[in-house]
PDB file of N, H, CA, C and O in Angstrom:
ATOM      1  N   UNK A   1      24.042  -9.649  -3.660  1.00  0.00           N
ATOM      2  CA  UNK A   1      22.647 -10.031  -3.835  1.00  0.00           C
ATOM      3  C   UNK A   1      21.782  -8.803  -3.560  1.00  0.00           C
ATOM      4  O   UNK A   1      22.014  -8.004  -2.653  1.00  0.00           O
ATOM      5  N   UNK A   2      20.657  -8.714  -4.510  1.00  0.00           N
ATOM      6  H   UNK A   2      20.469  -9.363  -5.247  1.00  0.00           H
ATOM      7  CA  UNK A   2      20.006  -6.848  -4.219  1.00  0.00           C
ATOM      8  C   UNK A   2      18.710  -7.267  -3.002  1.00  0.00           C
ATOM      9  O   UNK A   2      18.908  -8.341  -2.434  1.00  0.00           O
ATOM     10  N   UNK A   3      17.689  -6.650  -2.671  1.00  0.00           N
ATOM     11  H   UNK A   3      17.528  -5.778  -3.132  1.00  0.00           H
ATOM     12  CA  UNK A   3      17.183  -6.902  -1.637  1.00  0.00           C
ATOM     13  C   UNK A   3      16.123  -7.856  -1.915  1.00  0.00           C
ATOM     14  O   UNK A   3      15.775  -8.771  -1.169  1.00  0.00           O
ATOM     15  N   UNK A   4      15.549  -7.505  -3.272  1.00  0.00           N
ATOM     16  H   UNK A   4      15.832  -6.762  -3.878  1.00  0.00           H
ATOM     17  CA  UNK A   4      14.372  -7.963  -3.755  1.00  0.00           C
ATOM     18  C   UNK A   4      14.601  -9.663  -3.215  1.00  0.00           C
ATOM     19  O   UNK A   4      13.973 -10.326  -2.390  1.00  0.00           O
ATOM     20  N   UNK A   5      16.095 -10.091  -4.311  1.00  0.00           N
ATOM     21  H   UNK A   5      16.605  -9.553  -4.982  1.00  0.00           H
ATOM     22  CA  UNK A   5      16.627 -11.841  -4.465  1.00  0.00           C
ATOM     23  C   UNK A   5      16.389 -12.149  -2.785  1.00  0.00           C
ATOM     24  O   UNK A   5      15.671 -12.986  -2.238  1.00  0.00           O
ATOM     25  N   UNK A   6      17.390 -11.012  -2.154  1.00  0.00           N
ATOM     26  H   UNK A   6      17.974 -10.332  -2.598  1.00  0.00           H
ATOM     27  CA  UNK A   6      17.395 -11.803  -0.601  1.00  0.00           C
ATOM     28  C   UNK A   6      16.047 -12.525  -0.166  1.00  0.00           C
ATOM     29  O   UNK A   6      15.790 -13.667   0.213  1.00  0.00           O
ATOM     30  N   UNK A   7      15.181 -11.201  -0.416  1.00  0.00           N
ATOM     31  H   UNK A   7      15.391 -10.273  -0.724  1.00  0.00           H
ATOM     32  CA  UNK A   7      13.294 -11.300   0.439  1.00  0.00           C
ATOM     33  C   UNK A   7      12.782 -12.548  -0.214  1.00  0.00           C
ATOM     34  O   UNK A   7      12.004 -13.256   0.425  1.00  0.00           O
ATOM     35  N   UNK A   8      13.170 -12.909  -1.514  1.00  0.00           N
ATOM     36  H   UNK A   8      13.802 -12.334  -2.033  1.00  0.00           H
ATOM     37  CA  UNK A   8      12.941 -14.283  -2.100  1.00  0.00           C
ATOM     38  C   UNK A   8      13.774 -15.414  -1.317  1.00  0.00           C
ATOM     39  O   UNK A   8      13.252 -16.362  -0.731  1.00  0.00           O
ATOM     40  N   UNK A   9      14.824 -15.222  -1.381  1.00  0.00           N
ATOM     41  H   UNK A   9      15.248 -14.452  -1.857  1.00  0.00           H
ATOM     42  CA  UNK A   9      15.450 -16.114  -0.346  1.00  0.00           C
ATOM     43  C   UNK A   9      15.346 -16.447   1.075  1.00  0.00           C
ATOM     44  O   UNK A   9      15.875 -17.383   1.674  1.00  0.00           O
ATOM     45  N   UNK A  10      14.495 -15.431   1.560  1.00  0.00           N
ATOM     46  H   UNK A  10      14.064 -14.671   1.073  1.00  0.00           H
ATOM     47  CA  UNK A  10      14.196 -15.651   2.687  1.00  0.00           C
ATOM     48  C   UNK A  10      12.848 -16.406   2.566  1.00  0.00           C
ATOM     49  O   UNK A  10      12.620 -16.996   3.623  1.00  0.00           O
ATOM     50  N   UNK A  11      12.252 -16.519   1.999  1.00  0.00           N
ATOM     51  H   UNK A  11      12.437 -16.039   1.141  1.00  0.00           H
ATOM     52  CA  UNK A  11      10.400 -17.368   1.802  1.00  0.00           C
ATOM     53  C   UNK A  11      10.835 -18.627   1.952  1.00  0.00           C
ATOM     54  O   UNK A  11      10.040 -19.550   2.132  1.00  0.00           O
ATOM     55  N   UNK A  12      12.391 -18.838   1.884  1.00  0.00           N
ATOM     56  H   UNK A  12      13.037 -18.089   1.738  1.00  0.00           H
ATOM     57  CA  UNK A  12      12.380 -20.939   2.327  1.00  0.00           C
ATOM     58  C   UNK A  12      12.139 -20.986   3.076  1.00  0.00           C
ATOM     59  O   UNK A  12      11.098 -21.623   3.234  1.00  0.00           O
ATOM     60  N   UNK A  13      12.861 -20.333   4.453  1.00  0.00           N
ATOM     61  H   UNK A  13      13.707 -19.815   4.325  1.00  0.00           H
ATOM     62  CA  UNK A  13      12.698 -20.210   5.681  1.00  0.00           C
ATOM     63  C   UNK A  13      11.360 -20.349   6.331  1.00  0.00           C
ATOM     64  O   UNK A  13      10.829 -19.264   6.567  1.00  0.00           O
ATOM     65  N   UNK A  14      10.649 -21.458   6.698  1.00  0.00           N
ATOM     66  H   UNK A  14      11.080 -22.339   6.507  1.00  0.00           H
ATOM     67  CA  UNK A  14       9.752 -22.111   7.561  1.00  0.00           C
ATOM     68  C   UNK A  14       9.144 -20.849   8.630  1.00  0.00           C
ATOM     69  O   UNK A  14       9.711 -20.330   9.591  1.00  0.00           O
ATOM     70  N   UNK A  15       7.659 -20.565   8.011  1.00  0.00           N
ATOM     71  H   UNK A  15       7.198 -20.987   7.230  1.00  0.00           H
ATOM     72  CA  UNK A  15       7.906 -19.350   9.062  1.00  0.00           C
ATOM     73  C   UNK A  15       8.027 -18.172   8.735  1.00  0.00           C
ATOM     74  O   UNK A  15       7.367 -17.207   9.121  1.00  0.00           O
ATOM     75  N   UNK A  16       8.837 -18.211   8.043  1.00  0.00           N
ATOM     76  H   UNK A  16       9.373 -18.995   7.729  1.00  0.00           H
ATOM     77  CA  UNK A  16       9.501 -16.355   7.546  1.00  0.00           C
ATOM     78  C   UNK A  16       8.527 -15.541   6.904  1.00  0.00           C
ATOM     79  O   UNK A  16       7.983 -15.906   5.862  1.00  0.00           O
ATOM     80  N   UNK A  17       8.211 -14.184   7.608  1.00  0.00           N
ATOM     81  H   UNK A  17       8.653 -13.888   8.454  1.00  0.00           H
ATOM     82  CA  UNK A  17       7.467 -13.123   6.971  1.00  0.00           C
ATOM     83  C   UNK A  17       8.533 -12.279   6.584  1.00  0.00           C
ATOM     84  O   UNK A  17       9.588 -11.907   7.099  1.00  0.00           O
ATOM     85  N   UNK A  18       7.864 -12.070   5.391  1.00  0.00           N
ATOM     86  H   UNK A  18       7.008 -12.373   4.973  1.00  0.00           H
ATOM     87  CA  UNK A  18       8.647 -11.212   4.311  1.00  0.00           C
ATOM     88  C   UNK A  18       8.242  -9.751   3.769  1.00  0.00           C
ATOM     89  O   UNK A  18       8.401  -9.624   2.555  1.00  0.00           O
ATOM     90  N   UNK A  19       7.917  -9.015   4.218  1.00  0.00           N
ATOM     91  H   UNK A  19       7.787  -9.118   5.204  1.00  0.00           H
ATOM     92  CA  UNK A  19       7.627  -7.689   3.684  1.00  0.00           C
ATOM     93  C   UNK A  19       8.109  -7.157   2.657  1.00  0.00           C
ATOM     94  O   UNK A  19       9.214  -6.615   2.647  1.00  0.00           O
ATOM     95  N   UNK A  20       6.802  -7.304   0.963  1.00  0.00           N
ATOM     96  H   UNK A  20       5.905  -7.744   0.971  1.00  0.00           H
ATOM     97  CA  UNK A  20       7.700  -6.384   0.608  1.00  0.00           C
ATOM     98  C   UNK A  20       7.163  -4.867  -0.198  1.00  0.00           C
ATOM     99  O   UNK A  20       5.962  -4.602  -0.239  1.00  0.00           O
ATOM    100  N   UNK A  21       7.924  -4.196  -0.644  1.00  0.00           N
ATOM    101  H   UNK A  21       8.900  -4.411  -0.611  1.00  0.00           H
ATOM    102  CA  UNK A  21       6.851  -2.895  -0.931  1.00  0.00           C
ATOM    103  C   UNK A  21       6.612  -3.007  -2.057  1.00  0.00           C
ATOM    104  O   UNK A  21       7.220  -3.709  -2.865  1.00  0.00           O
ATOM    105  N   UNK A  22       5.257  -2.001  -2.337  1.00  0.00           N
ATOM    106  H   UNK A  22       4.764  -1.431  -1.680  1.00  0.00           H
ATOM    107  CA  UNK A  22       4.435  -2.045  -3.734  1.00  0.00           C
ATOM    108  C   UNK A  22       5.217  -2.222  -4.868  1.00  0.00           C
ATOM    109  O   UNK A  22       4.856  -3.027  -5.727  1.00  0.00           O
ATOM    110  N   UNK A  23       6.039  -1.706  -4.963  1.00  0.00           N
ATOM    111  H   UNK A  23       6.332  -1.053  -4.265  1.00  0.00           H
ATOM    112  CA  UNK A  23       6.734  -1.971  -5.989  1.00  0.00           C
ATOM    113  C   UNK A  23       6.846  -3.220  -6.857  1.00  0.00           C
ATOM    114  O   UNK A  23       6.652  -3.704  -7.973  1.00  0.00           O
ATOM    115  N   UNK A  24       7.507  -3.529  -4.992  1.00  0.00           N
ATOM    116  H   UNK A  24       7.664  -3.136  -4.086  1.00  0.00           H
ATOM    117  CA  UNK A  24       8.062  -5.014  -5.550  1.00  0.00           C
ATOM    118  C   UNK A  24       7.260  -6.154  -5.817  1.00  0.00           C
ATOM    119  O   UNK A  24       7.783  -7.111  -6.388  1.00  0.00           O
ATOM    120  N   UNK A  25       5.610  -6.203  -5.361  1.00  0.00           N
ATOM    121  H   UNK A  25       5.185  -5.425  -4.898  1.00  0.00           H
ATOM    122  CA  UNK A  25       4.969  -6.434  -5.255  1.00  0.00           C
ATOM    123  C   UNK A  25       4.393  -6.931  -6.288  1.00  0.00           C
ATOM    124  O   UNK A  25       4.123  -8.110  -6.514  1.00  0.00           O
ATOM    125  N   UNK A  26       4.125  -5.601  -7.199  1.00  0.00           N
ATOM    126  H   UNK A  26       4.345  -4.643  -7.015  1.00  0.00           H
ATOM    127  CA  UNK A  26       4.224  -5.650  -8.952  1.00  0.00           C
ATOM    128  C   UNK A  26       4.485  -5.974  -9.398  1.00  0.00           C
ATOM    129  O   UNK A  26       3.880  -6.645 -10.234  1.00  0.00           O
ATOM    130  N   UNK A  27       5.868  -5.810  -9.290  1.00  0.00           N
ATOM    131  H   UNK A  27       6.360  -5.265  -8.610  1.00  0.00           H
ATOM    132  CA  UNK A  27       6.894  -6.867 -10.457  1.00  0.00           C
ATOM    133  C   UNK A  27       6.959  -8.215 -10.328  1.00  0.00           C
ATOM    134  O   UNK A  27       7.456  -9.048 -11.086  1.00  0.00           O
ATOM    135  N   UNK A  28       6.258  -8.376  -9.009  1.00  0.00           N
ATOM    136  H   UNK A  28       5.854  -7.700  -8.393  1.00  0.00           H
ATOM    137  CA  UNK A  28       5.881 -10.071  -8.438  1.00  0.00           C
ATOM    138  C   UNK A  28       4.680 -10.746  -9.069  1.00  0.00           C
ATOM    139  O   UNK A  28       4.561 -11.960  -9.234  1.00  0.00           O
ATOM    140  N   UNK A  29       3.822  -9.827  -9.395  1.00  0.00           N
ATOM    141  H   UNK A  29       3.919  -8.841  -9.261  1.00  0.00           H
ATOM    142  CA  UNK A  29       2.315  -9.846  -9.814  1.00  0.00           C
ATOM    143  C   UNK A  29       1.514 -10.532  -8.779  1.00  0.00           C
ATOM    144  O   UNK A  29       0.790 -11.519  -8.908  1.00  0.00           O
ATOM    145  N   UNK A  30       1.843  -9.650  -7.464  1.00  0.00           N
ATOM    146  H   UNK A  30       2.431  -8.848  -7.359  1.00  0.00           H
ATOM    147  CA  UNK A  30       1.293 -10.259  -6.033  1.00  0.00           C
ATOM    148  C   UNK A  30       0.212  -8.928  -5.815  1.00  0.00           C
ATOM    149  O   UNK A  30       0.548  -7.772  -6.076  1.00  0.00           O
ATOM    150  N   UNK A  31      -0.971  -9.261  -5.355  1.00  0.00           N
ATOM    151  H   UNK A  31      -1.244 -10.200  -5.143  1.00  0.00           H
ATOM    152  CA  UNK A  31      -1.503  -8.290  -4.840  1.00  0.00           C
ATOM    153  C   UNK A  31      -1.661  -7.295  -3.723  1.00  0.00           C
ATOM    154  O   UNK A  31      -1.455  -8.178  -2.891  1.00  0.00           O
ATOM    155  N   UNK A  32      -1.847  -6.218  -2.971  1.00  0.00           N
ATOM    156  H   UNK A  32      -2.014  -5.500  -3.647  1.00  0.00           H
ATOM    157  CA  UNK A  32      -1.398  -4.988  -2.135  1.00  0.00           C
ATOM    158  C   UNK A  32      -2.426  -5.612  -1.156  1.00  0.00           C
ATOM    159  O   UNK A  32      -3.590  -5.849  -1.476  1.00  0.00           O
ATOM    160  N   UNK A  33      -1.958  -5.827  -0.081  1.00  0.00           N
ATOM    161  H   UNK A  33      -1.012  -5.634   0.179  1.00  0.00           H
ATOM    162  CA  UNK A  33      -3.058  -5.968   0.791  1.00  0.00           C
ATOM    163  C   UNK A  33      -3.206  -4.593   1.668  1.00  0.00           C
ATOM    164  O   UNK A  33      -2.413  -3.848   2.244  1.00  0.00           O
ATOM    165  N   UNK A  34      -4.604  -4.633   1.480  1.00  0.00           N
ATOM    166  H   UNK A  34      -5.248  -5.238   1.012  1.00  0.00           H
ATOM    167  CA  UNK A  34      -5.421  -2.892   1.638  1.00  0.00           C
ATOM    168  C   UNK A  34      -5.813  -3.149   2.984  1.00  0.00           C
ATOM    169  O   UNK A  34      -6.546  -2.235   3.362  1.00  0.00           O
ATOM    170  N   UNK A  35      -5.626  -4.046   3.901  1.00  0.00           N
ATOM    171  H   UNK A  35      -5.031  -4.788   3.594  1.00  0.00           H
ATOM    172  CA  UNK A  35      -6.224  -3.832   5.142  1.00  0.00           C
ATOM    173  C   UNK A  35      -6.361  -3.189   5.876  1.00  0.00           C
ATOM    174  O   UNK A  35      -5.456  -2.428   5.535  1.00  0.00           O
ATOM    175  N   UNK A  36      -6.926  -2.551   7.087  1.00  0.00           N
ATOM    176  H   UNK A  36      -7.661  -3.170   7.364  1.00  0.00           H
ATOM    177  CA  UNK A  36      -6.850  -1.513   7.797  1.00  0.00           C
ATOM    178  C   UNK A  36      -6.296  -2.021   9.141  1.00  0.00           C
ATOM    179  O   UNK A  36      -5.833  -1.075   9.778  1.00  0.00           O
ATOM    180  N   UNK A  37      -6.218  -2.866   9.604  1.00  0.00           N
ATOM    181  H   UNK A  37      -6.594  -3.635   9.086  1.00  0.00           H
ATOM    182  CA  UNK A  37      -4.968  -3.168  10.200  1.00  0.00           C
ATOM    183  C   UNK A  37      -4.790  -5.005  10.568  1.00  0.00           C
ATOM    184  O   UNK A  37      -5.563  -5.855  10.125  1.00  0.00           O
ATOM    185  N   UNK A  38      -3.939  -5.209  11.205  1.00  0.00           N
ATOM    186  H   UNK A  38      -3.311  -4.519  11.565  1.00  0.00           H
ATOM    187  CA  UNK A  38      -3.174  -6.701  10.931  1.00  0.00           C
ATOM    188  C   UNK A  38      -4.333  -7.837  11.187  1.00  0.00           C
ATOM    189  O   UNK A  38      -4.384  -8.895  10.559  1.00  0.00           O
ATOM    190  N   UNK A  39      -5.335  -7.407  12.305  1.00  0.00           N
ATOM    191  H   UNK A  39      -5.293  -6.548  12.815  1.00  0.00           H
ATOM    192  CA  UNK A  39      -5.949  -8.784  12.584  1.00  0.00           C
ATOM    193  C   UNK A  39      -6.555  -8.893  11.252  1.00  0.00           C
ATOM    194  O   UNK A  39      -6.251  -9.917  10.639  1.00  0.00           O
ATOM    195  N   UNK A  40      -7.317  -8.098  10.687  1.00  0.00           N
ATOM    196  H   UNK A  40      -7.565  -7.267  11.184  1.00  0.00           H
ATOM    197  CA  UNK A  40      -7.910  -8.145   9.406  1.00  0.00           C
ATOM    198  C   UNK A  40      -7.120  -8.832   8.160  1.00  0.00           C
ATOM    199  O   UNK A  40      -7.555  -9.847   7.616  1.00  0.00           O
ATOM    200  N   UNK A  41      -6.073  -8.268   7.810  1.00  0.00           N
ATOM    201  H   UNK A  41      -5.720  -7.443   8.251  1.00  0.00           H
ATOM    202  CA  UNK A  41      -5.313  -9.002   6.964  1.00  0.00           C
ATOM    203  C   UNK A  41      -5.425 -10.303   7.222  1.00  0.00           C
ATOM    204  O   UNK A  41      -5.994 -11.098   6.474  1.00  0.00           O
ATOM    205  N   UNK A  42      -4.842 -10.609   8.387  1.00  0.00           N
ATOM    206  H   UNK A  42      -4.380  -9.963   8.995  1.00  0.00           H
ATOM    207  CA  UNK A  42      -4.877 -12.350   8.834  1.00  0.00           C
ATOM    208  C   UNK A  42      -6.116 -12.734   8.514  1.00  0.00           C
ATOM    209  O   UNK A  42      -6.134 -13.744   7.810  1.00  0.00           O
ATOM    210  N   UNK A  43      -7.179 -12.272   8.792  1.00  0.00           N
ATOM    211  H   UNK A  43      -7.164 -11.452   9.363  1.00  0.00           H
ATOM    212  CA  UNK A  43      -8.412 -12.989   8.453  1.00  0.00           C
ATOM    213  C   UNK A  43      -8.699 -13.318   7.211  1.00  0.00           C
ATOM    214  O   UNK A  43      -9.047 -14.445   6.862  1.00  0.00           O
ATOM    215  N   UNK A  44      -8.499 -11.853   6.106  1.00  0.00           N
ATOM    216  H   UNK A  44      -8.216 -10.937   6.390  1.00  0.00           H
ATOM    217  CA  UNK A  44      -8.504 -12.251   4.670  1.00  0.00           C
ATOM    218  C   UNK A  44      -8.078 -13.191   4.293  1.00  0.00           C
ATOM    219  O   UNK A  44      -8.173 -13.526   3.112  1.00  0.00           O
ATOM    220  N   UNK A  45      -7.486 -13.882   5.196  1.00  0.00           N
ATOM    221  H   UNK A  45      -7.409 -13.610   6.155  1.00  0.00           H
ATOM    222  CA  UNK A  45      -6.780 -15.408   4.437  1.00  0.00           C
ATOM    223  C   UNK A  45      -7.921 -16.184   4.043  1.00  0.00           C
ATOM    224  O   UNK A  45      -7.852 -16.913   3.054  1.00  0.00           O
ATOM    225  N   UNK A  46      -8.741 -16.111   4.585  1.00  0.00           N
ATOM    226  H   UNK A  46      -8.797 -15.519   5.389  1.00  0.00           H
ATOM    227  CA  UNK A  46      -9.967 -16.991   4.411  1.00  0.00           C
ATOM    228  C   UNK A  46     -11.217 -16.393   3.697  1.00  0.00           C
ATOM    229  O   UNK A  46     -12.233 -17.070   3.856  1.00  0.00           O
ATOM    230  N   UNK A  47     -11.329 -15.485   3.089  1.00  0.00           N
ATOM    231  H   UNK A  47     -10.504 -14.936   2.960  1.00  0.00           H
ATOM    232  CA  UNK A  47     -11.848 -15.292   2.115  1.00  0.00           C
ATOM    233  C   UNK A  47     -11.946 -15.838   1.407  1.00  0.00           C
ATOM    234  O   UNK A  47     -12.934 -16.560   1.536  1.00  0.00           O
ATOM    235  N   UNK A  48     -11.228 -16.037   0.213  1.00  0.00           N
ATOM    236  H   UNK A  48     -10.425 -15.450   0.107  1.00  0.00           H
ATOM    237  CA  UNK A  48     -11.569 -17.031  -0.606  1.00  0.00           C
ATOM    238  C   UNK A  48     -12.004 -18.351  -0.254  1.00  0.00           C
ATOM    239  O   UNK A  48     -12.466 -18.951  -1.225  1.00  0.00           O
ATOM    240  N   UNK A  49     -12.007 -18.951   0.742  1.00  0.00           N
ATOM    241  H   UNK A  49     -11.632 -18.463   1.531  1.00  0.00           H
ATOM    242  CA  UNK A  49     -12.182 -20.157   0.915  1.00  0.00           C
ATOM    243  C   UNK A  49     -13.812 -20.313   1.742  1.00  0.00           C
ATOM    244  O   UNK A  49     -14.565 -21.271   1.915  1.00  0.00           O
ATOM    245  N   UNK A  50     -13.855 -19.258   2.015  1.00  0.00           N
ATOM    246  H   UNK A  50     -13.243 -18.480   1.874  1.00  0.00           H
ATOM    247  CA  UNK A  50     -15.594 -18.866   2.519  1.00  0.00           C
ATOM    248  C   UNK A  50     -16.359 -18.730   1.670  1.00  0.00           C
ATOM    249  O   UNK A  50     -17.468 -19.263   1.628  1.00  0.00           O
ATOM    250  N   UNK A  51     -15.843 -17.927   0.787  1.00  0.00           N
ATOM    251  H   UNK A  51     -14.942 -17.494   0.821  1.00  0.00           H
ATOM    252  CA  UNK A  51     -16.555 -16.981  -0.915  1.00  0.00           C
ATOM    253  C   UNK A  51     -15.898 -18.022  -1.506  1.00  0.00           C
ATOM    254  O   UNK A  51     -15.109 -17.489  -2.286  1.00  0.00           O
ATOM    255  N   UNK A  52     -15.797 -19.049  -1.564  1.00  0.00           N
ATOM    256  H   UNK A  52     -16.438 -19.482  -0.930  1.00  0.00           H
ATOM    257  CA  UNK A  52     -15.839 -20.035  -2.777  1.00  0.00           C
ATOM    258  C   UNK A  52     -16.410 -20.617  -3.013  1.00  0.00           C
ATOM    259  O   UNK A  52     -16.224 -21.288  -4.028  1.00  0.00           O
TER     260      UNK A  52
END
């Protein structure tokens, strides 16, 4: 199994953070999160749902 399938296989998993790089990201048609560091990211979760 190559790494990409695994990191997919791991998203059942309840919980599971999955890191994966730009690349793979792409070929996912997932977007790069540009944050400047983690609390921020976490917050972007709610963006859209503020700005909607």
């Amino acid at each position: 199994m190559n790494t990409l399938e695994q990191k997919l296989n791991d998203l059942d998993n309840v919980g599971a953070v999955v890191e994966l790089t730009a690349e793979e990201a792409e070929m996912l048609g997932l977007t790069i999160e540009t944050a400047e560091n983690e609390e921020d990211a976490l917050n972007a979760r709610f963006d859209e749902v503020e700005n909607g």
